[in-house]
Backbone as CSV, one residue per row, in Angstrom:
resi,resn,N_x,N_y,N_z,CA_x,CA_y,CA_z,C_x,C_y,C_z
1,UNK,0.843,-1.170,0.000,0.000,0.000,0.000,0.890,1.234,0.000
2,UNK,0.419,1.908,-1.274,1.296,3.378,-0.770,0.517,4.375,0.206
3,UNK,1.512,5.183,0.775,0.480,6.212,1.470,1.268,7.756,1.340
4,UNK,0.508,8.703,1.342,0.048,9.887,0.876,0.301,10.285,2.503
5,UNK,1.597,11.458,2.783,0.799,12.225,3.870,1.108,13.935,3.926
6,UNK,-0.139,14.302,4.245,-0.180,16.011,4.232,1.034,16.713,5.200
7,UNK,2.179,17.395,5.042,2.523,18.199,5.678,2.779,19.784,5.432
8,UNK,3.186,20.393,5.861,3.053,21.854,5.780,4.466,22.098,5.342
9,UNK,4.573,22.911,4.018,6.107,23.504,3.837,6.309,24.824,5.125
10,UNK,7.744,24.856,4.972,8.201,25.750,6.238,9.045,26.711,5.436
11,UNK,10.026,25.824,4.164,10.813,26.692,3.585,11.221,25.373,1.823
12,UNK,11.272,27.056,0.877,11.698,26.542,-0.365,12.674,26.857,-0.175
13,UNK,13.323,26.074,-1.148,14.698,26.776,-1.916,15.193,25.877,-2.909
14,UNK,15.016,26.095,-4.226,15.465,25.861,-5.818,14.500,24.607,-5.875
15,UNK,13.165,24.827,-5.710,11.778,23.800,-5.805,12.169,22.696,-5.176
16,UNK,12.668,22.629,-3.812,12.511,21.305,-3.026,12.091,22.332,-1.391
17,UNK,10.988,22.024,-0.977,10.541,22.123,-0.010,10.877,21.266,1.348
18,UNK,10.877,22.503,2.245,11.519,21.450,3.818,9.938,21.653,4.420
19,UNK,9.700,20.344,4.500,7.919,20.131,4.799,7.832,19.561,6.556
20,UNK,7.223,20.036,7.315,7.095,19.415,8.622,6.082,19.412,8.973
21,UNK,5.402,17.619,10.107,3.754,17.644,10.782,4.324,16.698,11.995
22,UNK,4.004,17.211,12.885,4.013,16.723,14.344,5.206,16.829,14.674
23,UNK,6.675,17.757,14.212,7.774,17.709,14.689,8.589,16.222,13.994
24,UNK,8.134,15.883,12.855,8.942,15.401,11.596,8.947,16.040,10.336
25,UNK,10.584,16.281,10.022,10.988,17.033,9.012,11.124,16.074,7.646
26,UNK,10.904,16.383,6.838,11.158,15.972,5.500,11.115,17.018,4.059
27,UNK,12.481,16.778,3.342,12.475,17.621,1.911,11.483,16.726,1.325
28,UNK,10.863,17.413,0.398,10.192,17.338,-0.885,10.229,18.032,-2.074
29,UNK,10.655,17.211,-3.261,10.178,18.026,-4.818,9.393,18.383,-4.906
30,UNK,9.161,20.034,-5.298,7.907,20.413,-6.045,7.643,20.748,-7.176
31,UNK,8.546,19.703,-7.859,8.700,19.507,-9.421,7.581,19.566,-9.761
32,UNK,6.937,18.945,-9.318,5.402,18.374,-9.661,4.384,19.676,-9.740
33,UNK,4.151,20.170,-8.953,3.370,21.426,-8.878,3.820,22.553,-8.671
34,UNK,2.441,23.691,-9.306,3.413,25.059,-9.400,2.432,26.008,-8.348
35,UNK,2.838,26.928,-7.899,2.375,27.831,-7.332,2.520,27.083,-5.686
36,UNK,3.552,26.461,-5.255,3.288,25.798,-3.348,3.958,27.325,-3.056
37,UNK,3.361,27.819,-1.888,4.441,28.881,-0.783,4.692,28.590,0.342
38,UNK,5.583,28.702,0.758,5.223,28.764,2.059,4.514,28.778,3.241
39,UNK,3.673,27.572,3.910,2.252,27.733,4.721,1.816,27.114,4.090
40,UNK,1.688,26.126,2.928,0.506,25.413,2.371,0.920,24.126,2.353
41,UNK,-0.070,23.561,2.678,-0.342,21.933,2.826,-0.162,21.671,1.521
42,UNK,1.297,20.291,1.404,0.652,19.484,0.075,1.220,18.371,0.600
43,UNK,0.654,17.189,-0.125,0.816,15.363,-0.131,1.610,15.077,-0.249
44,UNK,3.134,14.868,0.480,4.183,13.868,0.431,4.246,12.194,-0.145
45,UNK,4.287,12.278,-0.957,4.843,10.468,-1.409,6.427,10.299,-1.879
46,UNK,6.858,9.549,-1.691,7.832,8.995,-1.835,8.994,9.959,-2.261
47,UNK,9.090,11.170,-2.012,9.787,12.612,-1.950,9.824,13.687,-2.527
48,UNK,8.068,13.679,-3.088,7.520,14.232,-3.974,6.498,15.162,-3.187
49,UNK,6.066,16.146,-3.504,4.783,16.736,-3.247,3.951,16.634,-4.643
50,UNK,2.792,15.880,-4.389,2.164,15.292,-5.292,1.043,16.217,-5.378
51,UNK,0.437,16.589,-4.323,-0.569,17.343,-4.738,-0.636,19.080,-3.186
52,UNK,-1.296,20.167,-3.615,-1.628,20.675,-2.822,-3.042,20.937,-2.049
53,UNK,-3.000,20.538,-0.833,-4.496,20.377,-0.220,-4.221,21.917,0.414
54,UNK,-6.059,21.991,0.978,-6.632,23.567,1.208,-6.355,22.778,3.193
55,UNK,-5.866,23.361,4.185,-5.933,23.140,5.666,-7.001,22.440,5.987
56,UNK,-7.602,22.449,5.599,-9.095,21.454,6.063,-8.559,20.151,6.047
57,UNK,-9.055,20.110,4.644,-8.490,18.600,4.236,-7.143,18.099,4.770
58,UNK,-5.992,18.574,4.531,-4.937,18.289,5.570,-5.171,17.826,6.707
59,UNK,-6.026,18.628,7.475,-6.433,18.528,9.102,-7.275,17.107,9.026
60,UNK,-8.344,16.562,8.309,-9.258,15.596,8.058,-8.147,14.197,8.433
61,UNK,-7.035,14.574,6.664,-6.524,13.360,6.624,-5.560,12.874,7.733
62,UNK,-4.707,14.124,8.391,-4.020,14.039,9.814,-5.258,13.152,10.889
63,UNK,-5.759,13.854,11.045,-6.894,13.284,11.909,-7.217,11.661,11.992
64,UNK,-7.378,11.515,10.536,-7.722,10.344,10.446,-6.292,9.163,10.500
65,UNK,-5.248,9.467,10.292,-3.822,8.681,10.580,-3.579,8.929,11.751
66,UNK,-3.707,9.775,12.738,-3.295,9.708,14.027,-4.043,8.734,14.758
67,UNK,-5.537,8.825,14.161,-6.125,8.004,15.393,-6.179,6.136,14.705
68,UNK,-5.075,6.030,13.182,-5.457,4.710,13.171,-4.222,4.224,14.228
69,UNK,-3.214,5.112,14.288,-1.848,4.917,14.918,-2.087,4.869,16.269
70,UNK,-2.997,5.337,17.555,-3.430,5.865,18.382,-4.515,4.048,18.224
71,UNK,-5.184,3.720,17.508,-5.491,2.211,17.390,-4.434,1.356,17.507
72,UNK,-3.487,1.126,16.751,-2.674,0.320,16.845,-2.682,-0.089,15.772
73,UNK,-3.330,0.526,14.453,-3.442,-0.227,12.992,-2.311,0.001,12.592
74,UNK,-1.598,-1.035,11.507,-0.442,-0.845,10.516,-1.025,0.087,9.647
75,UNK,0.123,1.050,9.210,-0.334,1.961,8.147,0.668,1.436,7.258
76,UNK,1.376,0.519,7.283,2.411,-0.006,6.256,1.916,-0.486,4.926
């Protein structure tokens, strides 16, 4: 299963974004899409920002992975 997760860029520089959610850091390409700034949620996969979500949705899909983790489900 692949998985998709929303974090927040903090900082660009030469279209790779330093993206962080819950106090984990990760770069991402934003080869993929145009217009990310600074403050906006987009979809991490495999070291990509794949898509940009509006804070809501971010917040939804967070929501919903914390509490499968907070279960004890594999998200693997």
């Amino acid at each position: 299963m692949c998985l998709g997760v929303p974090m927040e860029v903090k900082t660009i520089e030469n279209d790779v974004a330093m993206c962080e959610i819950d106090g984990v850091k990760r770069e991402a390409s934003l080869m993929m899409l145009d217009g990310v700034e600074v403050g906006d949620f987009v979809l991490i996969h495999a070291g990509f920002a794949i898509e940009k979500l509006d804070p809501g949705e971010a917040e939804e899909t967070l929501k919903a992975l914390r509490a499968a983790l907070d279960a004890g489900l594999s998200v693997e």
